[in-house]
N, C-alpha and C positions, 0 to 999 in steps of 0.2 A: 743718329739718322737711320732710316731703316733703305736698306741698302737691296734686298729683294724680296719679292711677292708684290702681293696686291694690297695698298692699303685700303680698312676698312670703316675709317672713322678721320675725325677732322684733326686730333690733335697732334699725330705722325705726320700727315702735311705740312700741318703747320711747321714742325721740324725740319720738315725736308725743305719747303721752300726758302727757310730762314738760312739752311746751309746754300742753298744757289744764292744767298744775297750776301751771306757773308762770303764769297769768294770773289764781292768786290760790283763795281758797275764797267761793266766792257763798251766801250765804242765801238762803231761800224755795223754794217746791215749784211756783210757776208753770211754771217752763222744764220740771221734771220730770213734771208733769201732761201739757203739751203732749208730750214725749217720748213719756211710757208710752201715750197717745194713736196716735201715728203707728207704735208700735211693736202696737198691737192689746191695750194693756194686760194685759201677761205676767203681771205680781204678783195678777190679779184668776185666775187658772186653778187655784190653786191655795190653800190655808189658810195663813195667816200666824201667828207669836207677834213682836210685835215687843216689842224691849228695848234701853230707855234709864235710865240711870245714871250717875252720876260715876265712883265707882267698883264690881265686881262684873258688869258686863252682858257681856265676853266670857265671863267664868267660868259663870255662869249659861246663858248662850247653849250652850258648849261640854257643859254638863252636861243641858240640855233635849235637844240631841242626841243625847247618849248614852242620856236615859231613850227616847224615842221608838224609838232603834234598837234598843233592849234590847226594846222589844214588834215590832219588825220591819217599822217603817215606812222609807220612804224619803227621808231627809232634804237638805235646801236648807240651807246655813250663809253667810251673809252676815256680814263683821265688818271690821272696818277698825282701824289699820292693819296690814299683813302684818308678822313678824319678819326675814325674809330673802326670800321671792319672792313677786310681783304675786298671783301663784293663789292664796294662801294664802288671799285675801279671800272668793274665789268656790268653795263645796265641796262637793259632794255626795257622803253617807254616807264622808264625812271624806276625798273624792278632791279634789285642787287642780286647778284649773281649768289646763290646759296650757298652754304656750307657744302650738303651733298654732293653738290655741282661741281665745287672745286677739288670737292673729292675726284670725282667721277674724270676729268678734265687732267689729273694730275697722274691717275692711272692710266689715262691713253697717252699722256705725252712724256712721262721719264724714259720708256723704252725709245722713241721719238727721240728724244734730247740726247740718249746715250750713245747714241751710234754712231755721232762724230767722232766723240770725246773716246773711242775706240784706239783714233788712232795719233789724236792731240787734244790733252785735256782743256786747252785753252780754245779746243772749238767746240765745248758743253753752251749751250746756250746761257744765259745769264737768266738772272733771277725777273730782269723786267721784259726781257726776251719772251721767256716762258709765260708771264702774263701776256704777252701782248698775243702769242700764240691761243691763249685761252680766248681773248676777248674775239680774236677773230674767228674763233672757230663758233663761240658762241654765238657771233652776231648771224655768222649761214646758218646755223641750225634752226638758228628762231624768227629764219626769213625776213631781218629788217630790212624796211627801205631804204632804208639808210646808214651809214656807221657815221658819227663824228668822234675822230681821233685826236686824243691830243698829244702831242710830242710831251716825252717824258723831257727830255734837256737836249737843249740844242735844236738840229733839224736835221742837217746833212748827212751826221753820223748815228742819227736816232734810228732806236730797232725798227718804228714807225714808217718810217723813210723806204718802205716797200710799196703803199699803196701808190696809185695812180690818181691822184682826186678829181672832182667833178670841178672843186675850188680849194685853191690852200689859201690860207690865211694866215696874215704877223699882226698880232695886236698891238705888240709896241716893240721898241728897245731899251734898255736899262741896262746897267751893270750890275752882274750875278753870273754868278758861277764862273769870277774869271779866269778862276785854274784853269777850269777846262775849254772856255771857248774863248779866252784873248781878253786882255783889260781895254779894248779901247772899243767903241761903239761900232767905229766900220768894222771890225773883225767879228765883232758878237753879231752885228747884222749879216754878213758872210756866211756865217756859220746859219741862222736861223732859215735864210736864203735857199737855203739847198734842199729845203722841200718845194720850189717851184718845179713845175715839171714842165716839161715842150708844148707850148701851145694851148696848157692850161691857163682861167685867169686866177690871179691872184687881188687880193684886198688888203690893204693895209689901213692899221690903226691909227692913230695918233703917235708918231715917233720923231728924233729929232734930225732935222734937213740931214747931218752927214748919214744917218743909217739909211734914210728913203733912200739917198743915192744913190748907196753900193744897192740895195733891193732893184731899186730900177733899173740899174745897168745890167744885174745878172739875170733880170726878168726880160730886157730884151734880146741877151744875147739865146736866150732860149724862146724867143718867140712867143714871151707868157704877156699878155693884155693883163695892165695896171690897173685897177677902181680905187681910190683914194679917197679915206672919208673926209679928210682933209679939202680935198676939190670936192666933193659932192656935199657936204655940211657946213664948211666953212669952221669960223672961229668961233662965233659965238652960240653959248652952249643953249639958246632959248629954241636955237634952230635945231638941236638931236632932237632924237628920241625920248620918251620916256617909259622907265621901266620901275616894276616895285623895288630892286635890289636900290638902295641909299646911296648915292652919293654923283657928285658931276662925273668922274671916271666911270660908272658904270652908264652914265647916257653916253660916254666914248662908245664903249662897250656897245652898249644897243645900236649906236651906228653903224657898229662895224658888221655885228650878225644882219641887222636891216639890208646891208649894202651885198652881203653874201646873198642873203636870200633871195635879192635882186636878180644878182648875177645865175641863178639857175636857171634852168630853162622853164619857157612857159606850166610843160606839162606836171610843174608840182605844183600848182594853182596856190605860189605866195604870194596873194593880193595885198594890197594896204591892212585893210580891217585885217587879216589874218596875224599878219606880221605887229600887230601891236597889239592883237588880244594876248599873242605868245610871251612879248616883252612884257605884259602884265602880270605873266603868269609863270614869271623863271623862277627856277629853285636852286640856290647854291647857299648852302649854310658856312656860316662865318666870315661873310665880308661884311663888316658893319651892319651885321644883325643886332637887332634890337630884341633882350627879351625879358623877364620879370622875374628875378630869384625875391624866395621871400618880402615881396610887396617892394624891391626897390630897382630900377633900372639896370639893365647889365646891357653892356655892346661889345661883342666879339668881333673880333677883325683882323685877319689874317695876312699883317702887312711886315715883310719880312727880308725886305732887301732895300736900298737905296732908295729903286724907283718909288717901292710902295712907299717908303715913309714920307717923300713929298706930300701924294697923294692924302696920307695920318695928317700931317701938318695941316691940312685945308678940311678937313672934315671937323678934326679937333675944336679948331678954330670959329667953327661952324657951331659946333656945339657948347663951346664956353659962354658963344654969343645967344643962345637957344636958350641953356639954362641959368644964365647968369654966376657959375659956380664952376671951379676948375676941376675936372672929372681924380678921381683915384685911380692909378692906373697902374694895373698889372702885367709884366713883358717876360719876354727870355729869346732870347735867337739864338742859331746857330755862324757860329764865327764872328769874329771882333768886327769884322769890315761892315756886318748886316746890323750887328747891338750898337757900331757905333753912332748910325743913321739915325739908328732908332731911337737911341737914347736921347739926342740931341735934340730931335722935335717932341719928344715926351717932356724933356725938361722943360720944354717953351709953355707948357699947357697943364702938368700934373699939378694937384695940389701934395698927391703922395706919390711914391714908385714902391711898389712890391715888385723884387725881382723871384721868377722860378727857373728851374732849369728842366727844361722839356727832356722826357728820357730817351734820347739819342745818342751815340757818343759823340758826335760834330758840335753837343752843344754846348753852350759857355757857362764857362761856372761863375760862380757868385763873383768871388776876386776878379772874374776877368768883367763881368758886366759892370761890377762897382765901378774901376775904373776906365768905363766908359761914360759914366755921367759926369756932365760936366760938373766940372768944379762951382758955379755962377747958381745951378741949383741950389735953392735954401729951403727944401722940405723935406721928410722922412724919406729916406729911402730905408726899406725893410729886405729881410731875405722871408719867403718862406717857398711855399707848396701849393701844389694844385689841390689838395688833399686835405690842408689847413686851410684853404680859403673856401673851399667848397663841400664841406665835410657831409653834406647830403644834397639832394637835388633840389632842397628847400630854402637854402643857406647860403648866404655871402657874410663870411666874417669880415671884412676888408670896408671901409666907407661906412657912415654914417646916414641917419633915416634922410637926410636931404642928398645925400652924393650920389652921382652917376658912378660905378665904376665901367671899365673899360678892360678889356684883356688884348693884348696886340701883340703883336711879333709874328712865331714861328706857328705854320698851319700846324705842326706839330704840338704844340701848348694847347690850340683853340680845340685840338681832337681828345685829347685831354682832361678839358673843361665839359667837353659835348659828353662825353663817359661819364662824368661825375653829374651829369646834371639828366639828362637821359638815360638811366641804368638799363630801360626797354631797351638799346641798342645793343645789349651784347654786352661781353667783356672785349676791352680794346686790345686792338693787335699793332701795338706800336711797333712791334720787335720788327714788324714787317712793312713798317710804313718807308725810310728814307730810299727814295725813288721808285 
């Protein structure tokens, strides 16, 4: 890592940021406070939505963008992690933050970052820290109307957890990531909770009774007004929204950006017609995207925890019945607790499993994924590669001229796949993607 001067090119950042990430993921918003501090606090220039969820909050996120830009504001997107390049995370009116740029952004801020870590190394900011310093300073300089933030994990203790928002938002509750934020719902709710702020309102998704609860309660004791898609859309889903992203969970989804939009105030003129031309027009690649390798169906789908595999189980299902034929399906997650979700509702619907293993080190290797499929599976299960199954951007060696294949699991596999199949994007910066 190069330790002083100025760097002049992308691929010594690259270095450098990868040593802030391997020194680990730090909790709490002290060091970010003192940051946004010496930086003249960028994220206070501008109006904030911030949004936290297990799962739904990039979809939402990506979809509040697009209502915003469909009335002609100029939007700030904040989201973590990228599929294939660093920029991904930092965007304005859906541009990725440059290479240059992140050059240019890492030379004003390592001197910035260093001046704690002077006098305690454990108060150097952290690797998502430092983004998150980039994205806000990026969002004042390019004068958005708006920033929409999304909580990297958690809420209360996320670097995020500085703004002041116009509206926060929870799009659901799930179990994930319960090392860090508590295996039972009321505690991951708690935790995701703590971006409400005094007298802000908040909007919640679809979540299960005990998490609205704790939400509830700690939204009144801070005097934050509730909007609930749940009471404003009811149960049945013919009453959401609809939007182009596939599947019932994203017309959640669109309810929930609908109901934020709601909740602004008149002067960002988000009328009906606006607010659905937006939801027509969101862009988030890899949730049950549909797309054509070599003349045969390919569906990427970035469902990678508990919650999502429900969600896998009812699309799947959806699709067996669509094409009369059980898709080929290729997985890999991160951790036994997420492969075993996963596997579970794969085996209800696979005619094959190809397992990979996404390169992270969180993730599961072959022996440990084998033995997560059940036993009651009776079809091939294979080991391979992103690299064998996709060996050009023209090619699916996997599945047969009538099969659908399917890729699912970890956003990290689907980034992966998006590399091998769009080489236009760049070479992938996995090394930099987990959080």
């Amino acid at each position: 890592m190069q330790t002083t001067g100025t760097f002049t090119d992308y691929a010594p950042v690259q270095d450098y940021l990868f040593g802030l990430k391997a020194r680990g993921v730090k909790f709490g918003i002290d060091r970010m406070r003192v940051l946004g501090e010496a930086l003249g606090h960028p994220e206070r220039s501008y109006p904030v939505i911030h949004v936290a969820g297990t799962n739904g909050k990039g979809s939402v996120s990506a979809m509040l963008d697009a209502i915003l830009q469909a009335a002609g504001w100029r939007t700030g997107l904040y989201t973590s992690p990228h599929l294939v390049k660093l920029g991904e995370r930092v965007q304005v009116n859906r541009r990725l933050l440059g290479e240059e740029e992140i050059v240019a952004y890492t030379n004003e801020l390592r001197p910035v970052a260093e001046r704690p870590a002077l006098f305690s190394a454990d108060d150097h900011p952290s690797f998502f820290e430092f983004m998150t310093a980039m994205a806000f300073l990026q969002f004042a300089r390019r004068r958005v109307d708006v920033g929409i933030i999304e909580v990297g994990l958690g809420g209360r203790l996320d670097a995020t957890n500085v703004v002041q928002p116009e509206v926060a938002v929870i799009t659901s509750i799930g179990l994930d990531h319960c090392d860090m934020l508590g295996d039972r719902l009321d505690l991951i709710a708690a935790e995701k909770a703590g971006i409400i702020k005094p007298g802000r309102p908040v909007v919640l998704g679809r979540m299960p009774a005990v998490a609205e609860e704790v939400i509830r309660k700690i939204a009144a004791e801070r005097s934050a007004p509730v909007h609930s898609v749940r009471e404003e859309f009811g149960e049945g889903i013919d009453r959401y929204p609809h939007t182009n992203l596939e599947g019932d969970y994203q017309r959640w989804n669109a309810a929930t950006a609908t109901l934020v939009a709601r909740r602004l105030p008149p002067r960002w003129k988000l009328g009906g017609e606006v607010i659905a031309r937006g939801l027509l027009h969101a862009n988030w690649p890899g949730r049950w995207q549909r797309l054509t390798v070599g003349g045969h169906p390919l569906i990427l789908d970035a469902s990678h925890n508990p919650e999502g595999a429900q969600v896998l189980d009812v699309n799947l299902t959806k699709l067996v019945a669509e094409t009369g034929r059980k898709p080929v399906i290729m997985t890999g997650a991160l951790g036994e607790y997420r492969a075993r979700a996963l596997l579970e509702v794969i085996a209800r619907h696979a005619r094959e499993i190809h397992l990979a293993i996404p390169h992270q080190a969180r993730a599961c290797g072959y022996e440990e994924l084998e033995h997560c499929v059940p036993a009651t599976f009776g079809g091939r299960v294979a080991r391979t590669t992103v690299a064998d199954v996709f060996p050009r951007p023209d090619r699916c060696t996997i599945g047969g001229a009538e099969d659908t294949v399917v890729v699912t699991g970890s956003i990290y596999l689907i980034g992966e796949v998006f590399e091998r199949l769009e080489p236009g994007r760049g070479a992938g910066e996995g090394r930099l993607q987990d959080f």
